[in-house]
N, C-alpha and C positions, 0 to 999 in steps of 0.2 A: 561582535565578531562571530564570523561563523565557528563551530567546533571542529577540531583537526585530532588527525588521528596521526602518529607518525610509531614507527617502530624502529628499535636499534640492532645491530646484528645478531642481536640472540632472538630478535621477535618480541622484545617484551616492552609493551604499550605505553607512550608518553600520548597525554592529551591535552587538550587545551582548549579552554572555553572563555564565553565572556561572564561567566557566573557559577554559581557552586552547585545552581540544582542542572543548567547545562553542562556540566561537568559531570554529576553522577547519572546522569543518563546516558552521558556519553559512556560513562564507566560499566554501565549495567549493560551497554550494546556492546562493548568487545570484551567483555565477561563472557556473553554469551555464545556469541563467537566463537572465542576460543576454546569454551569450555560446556557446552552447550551439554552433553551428555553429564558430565557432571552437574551440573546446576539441578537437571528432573531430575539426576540421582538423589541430590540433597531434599530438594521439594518433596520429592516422593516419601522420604526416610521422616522427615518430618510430619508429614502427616497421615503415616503411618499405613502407607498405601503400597511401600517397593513389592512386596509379593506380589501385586498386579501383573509384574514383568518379570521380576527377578525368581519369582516361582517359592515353594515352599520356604528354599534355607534363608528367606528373610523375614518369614511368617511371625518367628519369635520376634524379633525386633520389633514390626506393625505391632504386635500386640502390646510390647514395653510401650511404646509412642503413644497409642490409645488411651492404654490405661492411667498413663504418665499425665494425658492431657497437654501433649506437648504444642499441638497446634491451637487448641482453644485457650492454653497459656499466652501462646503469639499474639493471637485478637486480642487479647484481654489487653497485651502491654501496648500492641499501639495502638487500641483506643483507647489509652489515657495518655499515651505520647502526644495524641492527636489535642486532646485537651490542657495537657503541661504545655505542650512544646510544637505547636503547629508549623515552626520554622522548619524543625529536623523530620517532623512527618510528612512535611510536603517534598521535603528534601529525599528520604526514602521515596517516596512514589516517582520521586523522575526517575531515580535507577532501576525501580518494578518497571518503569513503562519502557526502561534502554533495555530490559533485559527480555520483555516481553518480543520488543521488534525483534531482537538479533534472535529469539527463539523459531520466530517467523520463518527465518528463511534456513534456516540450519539444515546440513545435510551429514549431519556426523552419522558414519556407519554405524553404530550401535545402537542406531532408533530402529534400522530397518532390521537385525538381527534380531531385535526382541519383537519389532511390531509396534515398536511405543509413538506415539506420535507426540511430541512437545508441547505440553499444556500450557494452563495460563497461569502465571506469577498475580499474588492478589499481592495488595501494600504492606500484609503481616506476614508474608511470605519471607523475607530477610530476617527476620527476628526467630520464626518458625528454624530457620537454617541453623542460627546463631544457637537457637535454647540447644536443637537436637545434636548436635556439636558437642557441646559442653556439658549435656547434663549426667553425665557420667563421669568429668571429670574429677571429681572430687571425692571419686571412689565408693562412694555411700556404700557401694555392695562389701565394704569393709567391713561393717558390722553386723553382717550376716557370719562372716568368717569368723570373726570374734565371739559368736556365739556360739557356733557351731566347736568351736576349740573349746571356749569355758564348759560348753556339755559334755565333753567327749574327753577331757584330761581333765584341765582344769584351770583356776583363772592366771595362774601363772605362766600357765603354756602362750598364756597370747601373746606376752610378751617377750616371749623366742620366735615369734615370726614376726613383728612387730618393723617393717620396714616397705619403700617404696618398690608395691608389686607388681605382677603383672598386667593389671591394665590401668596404671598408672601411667597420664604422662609427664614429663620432667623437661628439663630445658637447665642449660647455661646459659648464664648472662654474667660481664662485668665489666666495670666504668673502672681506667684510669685519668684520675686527674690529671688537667693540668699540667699540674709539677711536676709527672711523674714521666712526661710526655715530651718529641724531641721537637714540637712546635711549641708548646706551653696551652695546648687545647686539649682539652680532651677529648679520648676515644670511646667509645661502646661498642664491644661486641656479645656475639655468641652462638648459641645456635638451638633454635627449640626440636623438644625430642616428641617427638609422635610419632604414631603409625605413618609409615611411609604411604602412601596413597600416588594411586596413576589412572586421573590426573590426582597433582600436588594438592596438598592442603592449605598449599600457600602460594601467592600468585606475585609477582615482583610489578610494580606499576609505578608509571610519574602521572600526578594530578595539578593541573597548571593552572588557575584562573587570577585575575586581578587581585583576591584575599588571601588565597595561599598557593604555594608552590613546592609539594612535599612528594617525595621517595618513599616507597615502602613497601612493605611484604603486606597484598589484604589479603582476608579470607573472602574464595568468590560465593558469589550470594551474598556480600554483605557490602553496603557503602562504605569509601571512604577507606583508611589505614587505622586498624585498632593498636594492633597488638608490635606494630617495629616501623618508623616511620622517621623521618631528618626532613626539618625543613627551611634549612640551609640557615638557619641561627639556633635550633635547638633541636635534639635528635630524642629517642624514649624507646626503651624496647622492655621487655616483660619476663620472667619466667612467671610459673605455675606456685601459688605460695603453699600449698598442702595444706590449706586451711580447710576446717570442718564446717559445712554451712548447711548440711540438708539432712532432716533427723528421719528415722524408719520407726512407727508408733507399728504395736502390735493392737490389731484393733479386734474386740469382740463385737460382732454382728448378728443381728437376727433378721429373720426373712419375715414380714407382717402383711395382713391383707391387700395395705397400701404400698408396700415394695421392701425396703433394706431401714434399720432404725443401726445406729451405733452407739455403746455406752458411752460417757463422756466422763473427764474426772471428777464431776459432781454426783455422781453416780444416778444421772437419768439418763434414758434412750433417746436419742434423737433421730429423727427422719434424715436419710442420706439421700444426696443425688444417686439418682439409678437410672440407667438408660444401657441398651443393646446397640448395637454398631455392629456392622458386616463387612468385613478384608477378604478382598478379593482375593484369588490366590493363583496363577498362572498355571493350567494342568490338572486345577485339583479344584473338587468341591471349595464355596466359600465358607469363611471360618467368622462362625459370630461372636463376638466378644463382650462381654457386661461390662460395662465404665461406673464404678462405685468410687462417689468422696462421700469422705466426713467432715466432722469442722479441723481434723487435724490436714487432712489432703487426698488425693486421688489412693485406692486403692490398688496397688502393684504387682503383690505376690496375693493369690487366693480369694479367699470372699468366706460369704455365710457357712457355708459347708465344707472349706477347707481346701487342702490344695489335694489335686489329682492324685492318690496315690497314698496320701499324708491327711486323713482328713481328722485324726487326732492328735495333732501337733507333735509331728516327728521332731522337729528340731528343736521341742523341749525337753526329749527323752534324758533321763540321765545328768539330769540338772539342780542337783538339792540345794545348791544357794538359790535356786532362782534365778539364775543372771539371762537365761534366756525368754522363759517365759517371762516374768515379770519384769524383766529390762531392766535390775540391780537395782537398788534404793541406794541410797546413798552409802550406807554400808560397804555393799558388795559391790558397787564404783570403785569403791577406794582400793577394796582386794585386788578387783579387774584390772586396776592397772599395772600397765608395763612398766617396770624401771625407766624414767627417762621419760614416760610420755608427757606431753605440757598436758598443762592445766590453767583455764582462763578463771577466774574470778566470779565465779557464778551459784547463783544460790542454789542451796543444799535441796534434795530433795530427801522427804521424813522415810524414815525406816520402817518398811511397813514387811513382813513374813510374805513370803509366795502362797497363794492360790495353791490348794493343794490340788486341783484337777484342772491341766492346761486347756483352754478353750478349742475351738478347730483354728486353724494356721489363717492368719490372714491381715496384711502391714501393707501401711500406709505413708507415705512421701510428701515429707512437708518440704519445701524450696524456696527460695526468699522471691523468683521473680510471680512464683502461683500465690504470695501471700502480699507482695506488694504492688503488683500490675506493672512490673519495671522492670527491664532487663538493661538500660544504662545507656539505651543505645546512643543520651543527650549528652553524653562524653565525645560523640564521634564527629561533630563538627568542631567543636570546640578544639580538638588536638591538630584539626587539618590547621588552625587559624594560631596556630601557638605560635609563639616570637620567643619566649622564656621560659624558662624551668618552673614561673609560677604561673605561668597560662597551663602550662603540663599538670601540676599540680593542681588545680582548680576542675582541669578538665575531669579527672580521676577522680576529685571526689565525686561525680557524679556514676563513677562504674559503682556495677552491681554484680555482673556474671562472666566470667568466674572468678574466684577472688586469686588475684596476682601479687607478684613482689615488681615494683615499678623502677628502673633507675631511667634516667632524667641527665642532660647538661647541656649548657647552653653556650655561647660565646663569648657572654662576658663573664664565664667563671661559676657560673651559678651550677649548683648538682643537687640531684632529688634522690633519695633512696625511701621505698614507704610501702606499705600494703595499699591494695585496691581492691574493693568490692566491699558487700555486706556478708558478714557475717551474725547472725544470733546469738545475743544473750540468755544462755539457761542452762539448766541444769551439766553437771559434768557426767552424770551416767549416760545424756542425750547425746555426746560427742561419741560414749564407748562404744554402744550397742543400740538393737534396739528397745525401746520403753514401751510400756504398757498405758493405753490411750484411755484406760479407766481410773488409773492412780493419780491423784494430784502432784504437781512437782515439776512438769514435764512442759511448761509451754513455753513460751518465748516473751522476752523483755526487752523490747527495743533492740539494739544492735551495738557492738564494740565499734568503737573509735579506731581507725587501723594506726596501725603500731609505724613507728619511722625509724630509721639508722642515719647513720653518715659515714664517711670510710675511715677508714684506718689504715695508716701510713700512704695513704694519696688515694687507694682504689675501695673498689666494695665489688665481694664476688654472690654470685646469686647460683646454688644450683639445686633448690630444694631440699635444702639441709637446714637445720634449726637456724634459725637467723631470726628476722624482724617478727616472719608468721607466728615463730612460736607458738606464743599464749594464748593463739587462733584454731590451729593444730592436734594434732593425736601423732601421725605416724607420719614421719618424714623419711627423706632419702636418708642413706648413710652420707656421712660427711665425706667422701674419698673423691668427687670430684670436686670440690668445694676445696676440700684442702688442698690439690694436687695444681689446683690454677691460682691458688694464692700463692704456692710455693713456686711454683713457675713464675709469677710478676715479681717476686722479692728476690727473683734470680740477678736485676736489671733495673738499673738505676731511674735510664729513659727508654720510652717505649714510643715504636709508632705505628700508625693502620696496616703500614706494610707487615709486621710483625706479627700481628694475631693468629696467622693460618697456624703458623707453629701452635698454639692453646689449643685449636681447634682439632685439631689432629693427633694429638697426645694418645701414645697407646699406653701407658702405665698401669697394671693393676692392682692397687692396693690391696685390693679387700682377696687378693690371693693368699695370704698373710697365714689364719688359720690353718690351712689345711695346708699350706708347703710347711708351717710347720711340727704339724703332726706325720708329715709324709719321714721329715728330716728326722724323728723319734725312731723309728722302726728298724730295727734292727731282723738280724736270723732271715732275711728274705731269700728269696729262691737269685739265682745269678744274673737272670732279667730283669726281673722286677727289682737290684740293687743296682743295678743299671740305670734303670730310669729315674730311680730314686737319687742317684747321681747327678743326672742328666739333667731334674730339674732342680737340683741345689745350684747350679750353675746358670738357671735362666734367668734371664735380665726383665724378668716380669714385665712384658710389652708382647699386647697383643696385636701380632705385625699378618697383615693375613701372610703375605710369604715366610712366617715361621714355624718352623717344625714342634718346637721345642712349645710355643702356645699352643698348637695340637693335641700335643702328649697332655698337659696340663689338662686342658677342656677336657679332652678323655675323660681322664681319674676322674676329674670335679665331677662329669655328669653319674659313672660308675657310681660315686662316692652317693651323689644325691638320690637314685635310683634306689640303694642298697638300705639308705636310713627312709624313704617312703615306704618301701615294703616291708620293715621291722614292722614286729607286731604288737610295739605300745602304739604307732601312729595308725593300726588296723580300724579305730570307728571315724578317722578322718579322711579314708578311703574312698567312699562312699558320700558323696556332698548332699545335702539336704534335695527334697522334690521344687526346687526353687525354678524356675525358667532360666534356659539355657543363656539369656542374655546376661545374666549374673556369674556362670559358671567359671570365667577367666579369676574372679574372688574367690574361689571355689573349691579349684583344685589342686591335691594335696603336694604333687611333683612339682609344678610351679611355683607351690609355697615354700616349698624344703631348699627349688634349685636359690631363689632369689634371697633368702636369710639363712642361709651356710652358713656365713660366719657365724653369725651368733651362736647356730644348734652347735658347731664346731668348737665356740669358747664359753657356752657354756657348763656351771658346776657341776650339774648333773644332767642327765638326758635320758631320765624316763627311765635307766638302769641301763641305755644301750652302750655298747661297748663299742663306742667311736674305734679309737684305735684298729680294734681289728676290720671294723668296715671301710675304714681307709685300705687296712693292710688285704682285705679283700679285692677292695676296686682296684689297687696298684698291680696285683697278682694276675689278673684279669686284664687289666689293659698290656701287658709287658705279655702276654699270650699271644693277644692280637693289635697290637698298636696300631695308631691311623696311618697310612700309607702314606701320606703327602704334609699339608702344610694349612693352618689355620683357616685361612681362603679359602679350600676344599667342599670345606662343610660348612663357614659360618658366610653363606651366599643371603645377596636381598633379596624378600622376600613380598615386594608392595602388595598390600590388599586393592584390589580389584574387583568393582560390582559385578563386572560380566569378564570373564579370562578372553585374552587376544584369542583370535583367528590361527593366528600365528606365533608363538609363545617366545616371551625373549630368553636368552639364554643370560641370566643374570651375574651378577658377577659379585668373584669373593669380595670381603669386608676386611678390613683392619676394625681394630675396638673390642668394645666389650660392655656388659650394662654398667658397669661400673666406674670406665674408664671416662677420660673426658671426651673424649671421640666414642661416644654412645652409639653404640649399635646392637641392641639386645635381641638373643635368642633368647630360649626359655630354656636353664641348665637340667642336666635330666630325660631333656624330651626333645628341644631338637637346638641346632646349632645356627638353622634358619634363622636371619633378622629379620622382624616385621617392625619392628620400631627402629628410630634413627633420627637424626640432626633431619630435620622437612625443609631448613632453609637452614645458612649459615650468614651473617649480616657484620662490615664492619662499618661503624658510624665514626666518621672524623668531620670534629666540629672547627678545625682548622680549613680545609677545606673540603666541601660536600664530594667536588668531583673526585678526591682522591678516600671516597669510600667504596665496598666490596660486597659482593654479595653470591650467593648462588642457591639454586635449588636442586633436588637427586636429581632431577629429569630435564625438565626444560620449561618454557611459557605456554607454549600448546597444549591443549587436551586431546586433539586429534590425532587418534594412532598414525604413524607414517609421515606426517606433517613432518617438515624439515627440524622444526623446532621443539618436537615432541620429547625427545631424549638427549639432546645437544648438549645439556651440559654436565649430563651422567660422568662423562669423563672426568670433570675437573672437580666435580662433587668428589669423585672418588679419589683424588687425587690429593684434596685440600687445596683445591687452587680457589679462586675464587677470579667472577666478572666484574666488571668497570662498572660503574652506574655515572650514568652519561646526563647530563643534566645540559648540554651545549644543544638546541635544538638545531645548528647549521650539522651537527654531527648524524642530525637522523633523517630515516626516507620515513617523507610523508605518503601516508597511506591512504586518506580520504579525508574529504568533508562529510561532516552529516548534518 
């Protein structure tokens, strides 16, 4: 049969083939299509080229991707895909070869505003997409920040910021059974939180051929539905599992006749990869860059001679346990941790005194797909072809990148709840911080087993709160939207798809809790500020952009967070180590302070500072000048953007908050902007497929002005959600190819 292309009233592509590699070509041609300036953007970020076009402010990134090895990571995995798995590698190259034609003929404005003309997609190009995606997500630059606290207070301190930051992403997800349901099927929804992006970071598609017939949100650039997908007998969708998978080794380096040697934990030098590479830079002289591994991984932050500025290891200054320079022995692991942090089951590393003279700065990135040539991509046919919860199942143990919390249900009853990916077995100081790549202790032993659940009392909520990942884990989300959607399903005996917008849209603020109630202590205020102090003993803790009263709040909090960064016990965390800017969002101290309030707020003691009055300063201060309007006002979307419109949108207020389950995070502090937010919202009814939902912040289009580009901003904003249409007499066809 020939392949058909048909669209539904929002624009968003139903295809159909006579086979599953004519299908992802077809899916790689109106990927392109639609998304065509996105896709070079991804290709470019990947191989670590965007400065070509994008001009300096992406020069740091190029330089992470280089040094990261993130494209010759890509080659490496599918040329062993090509040798595992020739099905699903041949399978990728029909979507490289649909994406290459539909790059062909593209006329998206934003090639000609830069100059850029649409290159070519090679077969390790979707995997390239995939690594450069994800490899951040797992925070690694956490244990920069964790070191940088232990040097600078102490190891206790880490564990008062100890919570999901900001550049963190998170996701809700939650499966009611059956029983719980007014069909007796079950539902899945939720909604993953990431950087809003325009175009979306998630594309809504129907993939049709004779072996499967599945709905889903894919990531463009990559075959097939990973990550939220129904194919009308069993449905799967994901959150983020905060598990700890990629270790930062502090490496001692020497420069020698024959190029770069690295100590190793046998204590001999060994010869490292060394090579120069040149990034282009749009405007500006090119910028050449040194690419150094060792046997632990590619080198990230520095080299032989240290980092820029820091070339005798600034960020071990003021460090007598050692926990930075020598990346804690097992000893000072144990001190380092936080109240609460998990801990997986891995062997001890020996107690060895710190190095009295820190080396020059310079760490290295071990990753599970640059140690095992796999990024998982053999899970992605397997789940288009799934009938059951244990084809889901099966498919998943083949993920590897990023490690996920999985729920799963099928039609006859069956339900999955479990981790997905690799994670490494080793040491527990490797999860804290980073280690020292000359001490024994430090390397990896095979991999954990991913941990399983099942629900309780009919559902299982997922929102990156301690749950299955645990024992995987270091620092998770607070539990407040985790608690806030269980306690919303135990409202309700039976639940149906129609019902979810309401979860989805929860303005509630828990984690308010703290600081309204030290606001409520304060006594002796001036007649304003016992005003306001009134004003929000009476709020109904929901942040509604049309209300006043979450304004005044947001005030104080950020007053309050501003007032405790500039105290002068947090004065050497002011100042973030000489680390590249692409780490900096782990970094900085106003983003640290806004996002774990509560904790510095309940915490025993706080360094000697006198909470109370800095409350009663920020309250005194905002009741001077209060916000003028209403939460909307200020906490506006914020999409990140390769290149800003021609013509700039005027974006629009937000209901939510980081904490709420309607996630829409500013950074408290610093600004009220959200760049992060729900990227897609999904509900999956295994009752009946047609009567599932779905929607994205913007539309199906990548092309600015396209009819389709912004369409369904409204109802994003709204909590409404679109139909997902599976009746093909329902759609206009749009071509053969």
């Amino acid at each position: 049969m020939a392949t058909e292309i048909y669209r539904d009233a929002w624009g968003i592509p139903h295809l159909r083939a006579g086979s599953a590699a004519e299908l992802a070509h077809a899916q790689g041609l109106v990927t392109a299509r639609d998304r065509a300036w996105q896709l070079e953007v991804e290709r470019h970020r990947a191989q670590g080229t965007s400065a070509s076009f994008l001009g300096g402010s992406a020069l740091d990134w190029d330089r992470f991707a280089r040094r990261a090895r993130v494209d010759d990571t890509a080659r490496r995995c599918f040329a062993d895909l090509e040798r595992r798995d020739p099905g699903t590698a041949g399978w990728v190259r029909a979507y490289v070869d649909g994406v290459n034609e539909g790059l062909a003929g593209s006329t998206a404005p934003e090639f000609d505003r830069t100059g850029l003309t649409p290159g070519h997609w090679e077969p390790w190009t979707p995997l390239g997409v995939w690594l450069a995606t994800h490899i951040l997500f797992a925070g690694f630059p956490a244990k920069l920040w964790r070191e940088h606290v232990a040097a600078h207070l102490d190891a206790d301190a880490i564990g008062l910021f100890a919570t999901d930051g900001p550049g963190t992403s998170g996701s809700n997800g939650w499966l009611v059974g059956g029983e719980r349901t007014v069909t007796g099927q079950a539902v899945i929804a939720g909604d993953p939180h990431r950087f809003i992006e325009d175009p979306g970071v998630y594309q809504q598609i129907h993939l049709s051929c004779p072996e499967f017939d599945v709905v889903g949100l894919a990531v463009p650039g990559i075959p097939g539905i990973a990550h939220f997908g129904h194919t009308g007998t069993v449905a799967w969708a994901i959150t983020n599992a905060m598990a700890d998978y990629q270790d930062l080794y502090r490496e001692r380096l020497r420069r020698t006749g024959a190029g770069v040697e690295a100590l190793g934990p046998d204590g001999v030098w060994r010869r490292a990869s060394l090579h120069t590479e040149t990034v282009e830079v749009a405007g500006e002289e090119p910028v050449e860059v040194e690419i150094i591994e060792t046997g632990r991984g590619p080198v990230i932050i520095g080299g032989p001679e240290g980092i820029d500025g820091d070339p005798a290891g600034l960020a071990c200054d003021g460090d007598p346990a050692g926990l930075a320079c020598d990346g804690g022995q097992a000893d000072t692991a144990a001190a380092a941790r936080p109240a609460g942090l998990a801990t997986a089951a891995r062997p001890a590393a020996p107690s060895v005194p710190p190095d009295p003279v820190a080396p020059p700065v310079a760490i290295s990135l071990r990753y599970p797909p640059r140690v095992t040539g796999d990024l998982g991509f053999s899970a992605l046919l397997p789940l288009l072809r799934a009938r059951r919860v244990a084809d889901v199942d099966r498919a998943f143990d083949r993920w590897a990148e990023p490690v996920n919390v999985v729920q799963a249900a099928d039609t006859e009853g069956g339900v999955l709840h479990r981790v997905a990916g690799r994670v490494p077995v080793r040491a527990e100081a490797n999860s804290l911080q980073v280690v020292p790549a000359w001490k024994p202790g430090h390397d990896w032993h095979g991999w954990h087993v991913p941990p399983r659940a099942g629900l309780t009392d009919g559902v299982a909520v997922m929102a990156n709160q301690r749950g299955p990942a645990e024992p995987l884990g270091v620092e998770f989300a607070p539990p407040h939207r985790a608690d806030r959607i269980a306690a919303l399903l135990a409202g309700k005996e039976r639940w149906s798809a129609a019902d979810m917008p309401a979860l989805h849209t929860d303005t509630h603020l828990a984690s308010a809790s703290p600081l309204l109630d030290h606001l409520d202590a304060l006594d002796g205020l001036t007649p304003e500020a016992a005003a306001l102090r009134d004003r929000l003993r009476g709020w109904d803790r929901r942040m509604d952009a049309g209300s006043a009263d979450a304004a005044l709040y947001a005030a104080v909090r950020g007053a309050v967070v501003r007032r405790l960064a500039a105290h002068p016990a947090f004065a050497a965390l002011t100042t973030p180590p000489a680390y590249p800017e692409v780490f900096r969002p782990w970094l900085a101290l106003v983003p640290r302070v806004g996002f774990a309030l509560e904790h510095l707020l309940r915490a025993e003691d706080l360094y000697g500072i006198d909470r109370p009055a800095a409350v009663r300063a920020a309250v005194e201060d905002v009741a001077l000048r209060p916000p003028a309007g209403v939460w909307g006002d200020t906490h506006r979307l914020a999409p990140w953007r390769a290149l800003e419109p021609e013509q700039p949108y005027d974006e629009p207020g937000l209901s939510g908050d980081h904490d709420c389950v309607l996630c829409t995070s500013g950074v408290p502090g610093l600004t009220d902007r959200a760049a992060r937010g729900a990227a897609a919202r999904y509900v999956w009814d295994l009752a009946r497929r047609e009567d599932s939902r779905w929607v994205v912040p913007l539309g199906a289009s990548g092309v600015p002005g396209s009819r389709h580009h912004r369409d369904q901003l409204p109802l994003w904003l709204a909590g409404d959600l679109v139909p997902v249409v599976i009746d093909w007499t329902r759609l206009k066809k749009e071509t053969d190819v």
